[in-house]
N, C-alpha and C positions, 0 to 999 in steps of 0.2 A: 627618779627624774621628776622634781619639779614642774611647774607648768612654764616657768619661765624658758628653760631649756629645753620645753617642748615646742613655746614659740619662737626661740632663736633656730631651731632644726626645719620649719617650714617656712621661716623668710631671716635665710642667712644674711642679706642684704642689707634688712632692717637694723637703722640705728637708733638705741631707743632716746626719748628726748629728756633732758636733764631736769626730771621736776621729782618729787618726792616720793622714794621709795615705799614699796607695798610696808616692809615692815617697821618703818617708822613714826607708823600713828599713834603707837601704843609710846613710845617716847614722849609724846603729848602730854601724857599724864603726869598729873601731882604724884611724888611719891610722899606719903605722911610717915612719920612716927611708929605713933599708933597702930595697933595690930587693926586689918578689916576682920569683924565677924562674922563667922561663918553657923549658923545655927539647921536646924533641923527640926523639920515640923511637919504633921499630918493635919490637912485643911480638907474636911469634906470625905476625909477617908480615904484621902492622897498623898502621898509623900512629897515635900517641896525642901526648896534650899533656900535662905533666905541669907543676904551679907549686907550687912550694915556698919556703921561705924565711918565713913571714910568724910575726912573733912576738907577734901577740897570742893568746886566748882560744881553746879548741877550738872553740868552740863558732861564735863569728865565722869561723873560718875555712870550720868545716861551711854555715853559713849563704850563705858567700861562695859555696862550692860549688855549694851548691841554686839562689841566683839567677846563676850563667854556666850552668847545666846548661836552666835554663829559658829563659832567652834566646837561647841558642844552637840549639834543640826535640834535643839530644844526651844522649846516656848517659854516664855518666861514677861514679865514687866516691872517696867520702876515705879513704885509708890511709895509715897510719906520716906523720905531719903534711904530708903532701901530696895535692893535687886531681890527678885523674886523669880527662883527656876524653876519647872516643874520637873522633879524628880528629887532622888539622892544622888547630887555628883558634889557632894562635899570636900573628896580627896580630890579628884579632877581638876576642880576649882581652886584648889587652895596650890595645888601644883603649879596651873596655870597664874594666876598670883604671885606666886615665889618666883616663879620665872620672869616675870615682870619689874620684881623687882620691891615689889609690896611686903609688908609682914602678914600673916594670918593668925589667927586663931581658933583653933574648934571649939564650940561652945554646945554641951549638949550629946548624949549616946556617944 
């Protein structure tokens, strides 16, 4: 049970009003070509994920950033036109990617 179906169960009344659905943000995006890269690197004696490559819009791509950073519950920032995660969620990411609709690439271990 979603959350949606948990707030249709406490106000069956409610009609919700006709503006844009939760999952149609991610439809926003450029989808390219080109595979996004997905690399793998230790900074400081940490493990991080780092995807770059993608040639649309900054702003798409910051966006791209905020929804893996919140799906994932991790930290992470965009610099110099790449996402930067902290951790190894390389496959996660590249999943969640695919599902979008994007190509990937592993690059690296």
């Amino acid at each position: 049970m979603d959350l949606i179906d948990q707030l249709k169960n406490l106000f069956p009344d409610h009609v919700p009003a006709e503006g844009k659905n939760i999952n149609e943000k991610n439809q926003d995006l450029w989808l390219q070509e080109e595979p996004i890269i997905c690399k793998y690197e230790k900074r400081k004696g940490k493990p991080i994920t780092i995807l770059e490559g993608y040639k649309g819009s900054e702003r798409d791509f910051k966006n791209l950033a905020q929804d893996l950073k919140k799906k994932l519950s991790v930290g992470g920032t965009f610099k110099n036109n790449s996402i930067i995660i902290q951790g190894d969620y390389r496959d996660k990411i590249m999943t969640m990617l695919q599902e979008m609709g994007f190509k990937t690439k592993r690059v690296g271990g």
